[in-house]
N, C-alpha and C positions, 0 to 999 in steps of 0.2 A: 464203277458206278455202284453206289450202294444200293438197294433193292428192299424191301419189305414186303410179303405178302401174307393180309390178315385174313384170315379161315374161320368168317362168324358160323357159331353157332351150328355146325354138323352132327348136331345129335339126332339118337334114336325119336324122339318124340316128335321132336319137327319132319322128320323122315317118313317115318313108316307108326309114328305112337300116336299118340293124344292128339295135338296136331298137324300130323302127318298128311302129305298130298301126294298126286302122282305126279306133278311138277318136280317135288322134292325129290321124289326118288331116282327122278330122269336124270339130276343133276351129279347123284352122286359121283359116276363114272370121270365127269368132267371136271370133277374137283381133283379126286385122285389123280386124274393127267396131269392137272394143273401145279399140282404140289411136287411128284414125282419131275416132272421139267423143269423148277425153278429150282432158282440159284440167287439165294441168296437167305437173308433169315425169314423166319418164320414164326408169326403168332396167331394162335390159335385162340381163340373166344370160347367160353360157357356158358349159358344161360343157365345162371345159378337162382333156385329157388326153395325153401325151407318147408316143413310139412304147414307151417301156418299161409301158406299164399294166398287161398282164398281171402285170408283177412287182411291182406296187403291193398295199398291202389291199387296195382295190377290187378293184383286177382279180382278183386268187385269191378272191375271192367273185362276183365276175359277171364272168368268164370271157371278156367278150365285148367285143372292140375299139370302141371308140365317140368319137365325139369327139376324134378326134385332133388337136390345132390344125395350121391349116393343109389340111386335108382338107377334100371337097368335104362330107360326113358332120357335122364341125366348124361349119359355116357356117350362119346360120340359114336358115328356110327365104326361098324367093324373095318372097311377098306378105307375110310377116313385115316382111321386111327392106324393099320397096321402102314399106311401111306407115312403121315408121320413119325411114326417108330423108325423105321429105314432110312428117315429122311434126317433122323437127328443125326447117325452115321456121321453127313459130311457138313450139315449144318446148323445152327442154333434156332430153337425151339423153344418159343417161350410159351406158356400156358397161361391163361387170366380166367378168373371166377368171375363173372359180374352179374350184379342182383337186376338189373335191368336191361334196357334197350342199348342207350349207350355206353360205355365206357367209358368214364371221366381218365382213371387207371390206364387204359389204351393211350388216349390222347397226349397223357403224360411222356409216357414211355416213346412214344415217337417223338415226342416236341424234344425228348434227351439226346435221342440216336440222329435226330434230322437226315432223314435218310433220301437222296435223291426222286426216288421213285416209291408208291406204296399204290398195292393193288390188292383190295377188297374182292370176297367172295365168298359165298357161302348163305343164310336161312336167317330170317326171312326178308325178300329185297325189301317190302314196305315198311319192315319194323327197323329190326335190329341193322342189316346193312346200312340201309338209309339215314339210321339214327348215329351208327357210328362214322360213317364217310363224313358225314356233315363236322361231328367234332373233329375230326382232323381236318379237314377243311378251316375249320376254325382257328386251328391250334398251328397249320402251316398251309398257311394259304398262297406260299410262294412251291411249295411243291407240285409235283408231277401225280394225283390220284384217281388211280382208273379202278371201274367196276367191269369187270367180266361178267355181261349178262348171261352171258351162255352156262355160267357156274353158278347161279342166282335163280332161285324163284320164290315167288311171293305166294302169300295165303290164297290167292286168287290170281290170274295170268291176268285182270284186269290192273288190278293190284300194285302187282309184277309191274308193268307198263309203266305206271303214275308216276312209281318210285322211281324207276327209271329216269322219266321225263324230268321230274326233281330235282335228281342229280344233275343230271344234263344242264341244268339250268344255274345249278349250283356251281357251274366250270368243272365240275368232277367228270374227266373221261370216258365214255363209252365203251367199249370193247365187245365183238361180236354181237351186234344187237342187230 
């Protein structure tokens, strides 16, 4: 069975930086399991964004510098990343820059690979999760895609919940919720 597991957005900023939570940082452990136990390929998401963001939409709706590429902030977090280093070893590892929420790019690459099964996780459930489960949703709506809430957390645990319920609603799988 083919497998995909996409790893939004674990960077420094949504962590522990700018946007940073203590949901976030509870997660990270459960990401690293997560990655270190699968089997199969692997892509990873960035929230990429240029020193001009405040003059972007985003930025005049969240105000707040994040993700700069090239920033320490930009980068993901250290046992994310040294998780995936190890993990290129015995599997493929693909990397995406994306200037927004969801990933048009993402939805591509999957609708090429059609891959049985794709499970979602990672920062943050309301934004960027929920914004990209939805385009692959869109892009294979006859696939199998779960969200692992337990490797998920949202800007607020209220938040957190909504997106969830979203999914759910959206046929997208649950997983320890």
């Amino acid at each position: 069975m083919s497998k995909v597991l996409v790893v939004v957005d674990m960077q420094n900023d949504f962590i522990d930086g700018s946007l940073g939570t203590n949901e976030a940082c509870q997660i990270v452990e459960n990401v690293v399991d997560k990655i270190n136990r699968f089997d199969g390929e692997i892509i990873a998401t960035y929230d990429t964004h240029q020193v001009n963001y405040l003059e972007t939409a985003e930025g005049k709706n969240l105000p707040v510098k994040h993700c700069i590429e090239g920033t320490k902030g930009w980068e993901l977090n250290p046992k994310v990343k040294d998780a995936l280093e190890q993990k290129e070893k015995t599997n493929k590892i693909t990397y995406i820059k994306k200037p927004t929420f969801g990933s048009v790019e993402l939805g591509e690459i999957l609708l090429a690979k059609n891959p049985e099964e794709i499970e979602l996780v990672g920062l943050c459930t309301d934004i960027c999760v929920v914004s990209n489960a939805l385009i692959i949703k869109a892009n294979l709506p006859e696939t199998l895609i779960s969200v692992d809430a337990s490797c998920c957390a949202g800007v607020t645990v209220e938040k957190h919940k909504a997106a969830i319920e979203t999914m759910s609603s959206c046929q997208i799988k649950i997983k320890n919720y």
